[in-house]
N, C-alpha and C positions, 0 to 999 in steps of 0.2 A: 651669336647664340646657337645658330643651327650646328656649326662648326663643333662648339663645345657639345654640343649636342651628339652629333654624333662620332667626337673623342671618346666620349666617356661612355656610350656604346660597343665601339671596338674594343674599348680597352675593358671593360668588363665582362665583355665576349672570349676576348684574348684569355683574361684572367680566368674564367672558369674553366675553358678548355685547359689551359696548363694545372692547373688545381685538380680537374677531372681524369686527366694522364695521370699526374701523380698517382692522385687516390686509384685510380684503376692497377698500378701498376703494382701498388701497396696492398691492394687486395688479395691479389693472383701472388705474391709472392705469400703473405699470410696464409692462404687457401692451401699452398703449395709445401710448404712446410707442417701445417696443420696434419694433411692427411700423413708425411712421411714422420713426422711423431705417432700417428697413432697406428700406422705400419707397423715403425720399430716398436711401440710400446705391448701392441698383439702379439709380437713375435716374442719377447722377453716375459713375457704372461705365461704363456705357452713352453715357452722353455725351461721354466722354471719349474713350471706345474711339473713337466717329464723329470726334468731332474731331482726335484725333492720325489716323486713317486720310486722311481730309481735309488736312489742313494737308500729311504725308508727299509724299499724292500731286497736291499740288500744287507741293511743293517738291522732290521728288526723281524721279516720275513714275514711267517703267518699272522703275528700279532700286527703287521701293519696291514695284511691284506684285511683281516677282521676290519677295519678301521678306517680302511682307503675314501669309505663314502665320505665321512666328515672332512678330510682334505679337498675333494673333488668338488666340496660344497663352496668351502672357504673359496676357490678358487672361480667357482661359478660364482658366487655373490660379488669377487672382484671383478669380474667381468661385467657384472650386472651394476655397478657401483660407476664402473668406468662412464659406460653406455651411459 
């Protein structure tokens, strides 16, 4: 009895430490790809933003600088939507 006793001790010892690796290991890999999606997704936000302001005011000029706040808004709310 002691014997099984303290089998099933180790081994549920055993087993959480390997369960607990895993999950640790699952985490930091999670964590780790998390932040470098939200890297690249800032950075394609951002790129975007310049580039539609660009292209606009090259193709519609004054009429898009009149008008640039509502873009900047759009683009602020995505950002605030992401967050």
């Amino acid at each position: 009895s002691e014997i099984e006793q303290r089998l099933t001790w180790e081994t549920e010892t055993t087993f959480r430490g390997l369960v607990e690796e895993s999950g640790s290991f699952l985490v930091h890999t999670l964590a780790a790809r998390h932040r470098r999606f939200d890297e690249i997704f800032r950075e394609i936000l951002s790129s975007s933003e310049r580039s539609l302001a660009l292209l606009f005011h090259h193709s519609f000029g004054h009429l898009y600088s009149q008008h640039a706040p509502v873009f900047s808004g759009l683009f602020s709310r995505l950002r605030d939507y992401y967050q």
